[in-house]
N, C-alpha and C positions, 0 to 999 in steps of 0.2 A: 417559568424559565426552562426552556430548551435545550438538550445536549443532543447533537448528532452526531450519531454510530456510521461510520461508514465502515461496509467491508467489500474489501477488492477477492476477485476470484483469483488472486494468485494468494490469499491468507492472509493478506495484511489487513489490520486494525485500525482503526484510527478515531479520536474522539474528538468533537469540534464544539467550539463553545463560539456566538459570533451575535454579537449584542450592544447596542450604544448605551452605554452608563452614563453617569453625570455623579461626581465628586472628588475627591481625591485620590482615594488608595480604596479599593474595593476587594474583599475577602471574598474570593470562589473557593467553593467547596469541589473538589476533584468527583466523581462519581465511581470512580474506578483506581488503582493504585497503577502509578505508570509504569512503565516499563522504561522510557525515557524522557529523559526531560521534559518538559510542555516550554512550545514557544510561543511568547504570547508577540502581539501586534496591537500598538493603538494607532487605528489610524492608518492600517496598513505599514504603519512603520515598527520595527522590530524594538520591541523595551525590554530591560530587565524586570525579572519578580522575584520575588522572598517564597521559597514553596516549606511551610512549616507542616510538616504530616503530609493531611490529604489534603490542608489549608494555602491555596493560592494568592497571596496577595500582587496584586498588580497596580501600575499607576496609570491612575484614569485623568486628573491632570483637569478636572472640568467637563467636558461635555465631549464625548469621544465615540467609536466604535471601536469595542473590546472583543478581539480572536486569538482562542486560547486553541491550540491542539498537541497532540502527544497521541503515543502511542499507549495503550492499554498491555498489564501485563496480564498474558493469558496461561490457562491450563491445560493440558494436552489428555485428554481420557479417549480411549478405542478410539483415536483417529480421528475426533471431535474436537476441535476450539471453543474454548470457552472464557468468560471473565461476568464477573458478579459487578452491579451497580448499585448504588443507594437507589434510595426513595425520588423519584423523578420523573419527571414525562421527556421520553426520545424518541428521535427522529431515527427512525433505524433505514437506511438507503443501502440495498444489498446489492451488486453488479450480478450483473446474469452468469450463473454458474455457481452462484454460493448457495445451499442450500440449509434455509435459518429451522433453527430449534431453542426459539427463547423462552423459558417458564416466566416472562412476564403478562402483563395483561395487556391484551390485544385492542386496543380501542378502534383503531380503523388503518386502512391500508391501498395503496394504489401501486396504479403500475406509470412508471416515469420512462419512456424507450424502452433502455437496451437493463433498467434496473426495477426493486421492488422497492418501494418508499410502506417502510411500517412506522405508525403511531402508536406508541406504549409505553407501560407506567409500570415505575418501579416502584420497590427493590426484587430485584430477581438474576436470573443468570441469561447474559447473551449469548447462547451458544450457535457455533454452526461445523459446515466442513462443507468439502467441494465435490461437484455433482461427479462421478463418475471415476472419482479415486477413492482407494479402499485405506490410503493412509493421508496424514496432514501435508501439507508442502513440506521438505526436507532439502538440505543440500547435499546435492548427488555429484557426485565427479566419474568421468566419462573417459578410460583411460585404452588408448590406440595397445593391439598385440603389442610384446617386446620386438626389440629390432634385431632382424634376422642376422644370425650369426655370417660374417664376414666369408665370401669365399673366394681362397685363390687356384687358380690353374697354371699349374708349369709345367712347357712342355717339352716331353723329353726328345734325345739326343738319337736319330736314328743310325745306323748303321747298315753299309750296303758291302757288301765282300763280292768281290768279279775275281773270279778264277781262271786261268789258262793253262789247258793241261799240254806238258812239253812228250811230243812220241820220242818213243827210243828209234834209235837208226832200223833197227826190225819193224817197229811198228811204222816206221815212214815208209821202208821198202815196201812194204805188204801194202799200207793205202796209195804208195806214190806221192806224201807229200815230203817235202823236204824236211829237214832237219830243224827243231822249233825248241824253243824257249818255252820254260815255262815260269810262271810269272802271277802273280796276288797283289793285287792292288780292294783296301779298302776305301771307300769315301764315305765321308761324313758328313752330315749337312749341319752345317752348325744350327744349335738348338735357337731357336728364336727368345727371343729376352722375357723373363716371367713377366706372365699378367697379370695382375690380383684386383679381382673386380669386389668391391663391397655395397653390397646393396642392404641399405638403412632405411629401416620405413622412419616414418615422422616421430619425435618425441611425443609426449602423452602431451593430451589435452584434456583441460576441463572446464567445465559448463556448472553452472550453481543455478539452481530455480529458486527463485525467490521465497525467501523464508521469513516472512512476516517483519520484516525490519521497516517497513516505510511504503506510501502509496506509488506506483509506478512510475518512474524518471517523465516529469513535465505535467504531472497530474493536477489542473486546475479544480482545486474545490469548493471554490464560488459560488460556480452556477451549480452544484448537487446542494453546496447548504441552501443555497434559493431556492432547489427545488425541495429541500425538504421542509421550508417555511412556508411555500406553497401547499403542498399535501396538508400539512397541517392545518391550514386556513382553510382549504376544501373540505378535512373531517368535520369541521366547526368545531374543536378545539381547540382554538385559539384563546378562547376567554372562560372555557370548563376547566383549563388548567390551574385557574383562581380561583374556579366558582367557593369552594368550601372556605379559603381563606377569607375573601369577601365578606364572606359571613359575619366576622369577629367586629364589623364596625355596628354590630345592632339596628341602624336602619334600615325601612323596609325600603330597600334597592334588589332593583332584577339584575340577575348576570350578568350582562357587561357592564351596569355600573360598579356593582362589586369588582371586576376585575381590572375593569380602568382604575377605581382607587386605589386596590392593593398595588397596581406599577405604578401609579406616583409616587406613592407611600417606600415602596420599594429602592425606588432608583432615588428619593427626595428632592425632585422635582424635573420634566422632560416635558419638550415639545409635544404639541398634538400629534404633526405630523410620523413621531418616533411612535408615540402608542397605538396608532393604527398601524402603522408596520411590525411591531414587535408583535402587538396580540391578533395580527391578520384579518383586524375591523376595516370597514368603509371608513375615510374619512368623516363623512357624516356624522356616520351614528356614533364616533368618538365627539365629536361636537358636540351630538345633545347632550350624550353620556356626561360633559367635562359641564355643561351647561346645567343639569341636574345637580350634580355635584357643587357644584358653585351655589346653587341656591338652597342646598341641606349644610351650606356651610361647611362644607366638609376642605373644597380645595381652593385656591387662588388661582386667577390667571393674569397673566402679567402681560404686555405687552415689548418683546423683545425683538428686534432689529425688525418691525412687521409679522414678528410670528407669534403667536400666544403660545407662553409659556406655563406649564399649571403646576403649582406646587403644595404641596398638603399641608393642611390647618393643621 
């Protein structure tokens, strides 16, 4: 059984769980403790769960596809993200710019575009951080200068004085002018009415970078959990993920028959064409696989609406 890790280059987490079951109520164990609620989907439709500890119970209702995701609660050490996982094999799909540091076991690994798809087996710690910053994502607020102190001009009230100096009769005689006045007129220009200009620059503004709360507004996860059931199927782990379980039924069965039986056994009873999809077999070789099986007595196939159905002895 499969958990995929997805991490976005802006820090965010996310754990995905996306699998077709078959019976009523089925107990998932969490791998990680959330950080928020997990919302599960049967069927692409949104259903309620009972979450006891790390114990998720959900309702599978009969023969369904179950998608569990939540965000994972992480640690923060020198600038590094981190969160610990049980015992498990994951799909780990890192977006270009995360750069991973996980102490689990590395089983195999490609490259998907613009992402890195790791295959690895826990329990261990997922850790990572982002290429080219020296701390985690943080929310940062972005705040404009104060706004510049109001300024007004008013402007003042000139004053103009004209003088007219009056001669004495002596001094007329002497220049030859005549007999004069004299005389002071001030004018004033009236003061023009106050201005007061206030120039305000903009209120603050702020900007939040995204701080690990959820995958990016529209972020379809579909087609990354397919591609990391891909990847998987290309390491050939697809059925090494059973192999040791397999074991416990004491027959001499090779690998994928072990692995086919333990997901019958598992899910207690599913179409063929679900266990070549889940364990990223050829239809075929689940054929003979369920075909072997059938004749060590081991499983049943039933024949449902045209489909063969295999369910454990």
């Amino acid at each position: 059984m499969f958990w995929a890790v997805l991490i976005f280059a802006n820090g965010t987490a996310l754990l995905l769980f996306n699998q077709t079951l078959v019976g009523t109520l089925y107990n998932l164990t969490l791998p990680a403790p959330p950080l928020s609620a997990p919302v599960v989907y049967n069927n692409m439709t949104p259903v309620p769960a009972v979450l006891a500890g790390d114990v998720l119970t959900v309702p599978v209702l009969g023969y369904a596809l179950i998608t569990v995701k939540y965000v994972p609660r992480t640690r923060v050490v020198d600038g590094t993200l981190a969160f610990n996982v049980t015992e498990g094999y994951y799909v780990i799909w890192a977006e270009r710019g995360v750069l991973l540091l996980p102490t689990l076991q590395i089983i195999n690994y490609t490259l998907d575009k613009n992402a890195l798809v790791v295959i690895a087996k826990g329990p261990g710690t997922v850790a990572y951080t982002l290429q080219g910053r020296g701390q985690t994502p943080t929310t940062t607020a972005t705040t404009s200068p104060a706004p510049t102190p109001a300024t007004t001009t008013t402007a003042m009230t000139t004053t103009t004085a004209i003088t007219t100096t009056t001669l004495t009769p002596a001094q007329a005689q002497q220049t030859g002018a005549g007999p004069s006045t004299t005389s002071t007129t001030q004018t004033s220009q009236p003061p023009p009415a106050a201005t007061s200009s206030t120039a305000q620059s903009p209120g603050p503004t702020a900007s939040a970078a995204p701080s690990g709360g959820g995958p990016p507004p529209g972020f379809d996860w579909v087609p990354v959990a397919a591609a990391g059931v891909a990847a998987a199927a290309a390491a050939g782990v697809g059925y090494a993920v059973l192999r040791n379980r397999g074991k416990k039924s004491g027959g001499d069965l090779n690998e994928t028959d072990s692995a086919v039986l333990e997901y019958v056994r598992r899910t207690g009873g599913v179409y063929e064409a679900e266990i070549a999809r889940a364990l990223g077999l050829p239809r075929t070789t689940v054929f003979k696989a369920v075909r072997r099986l059938e004749r060590e007595g081991l499983v049943e196939v039933e024949k449902r609406d045209g489909r063969n159905y295999v369910k454990p002895k």
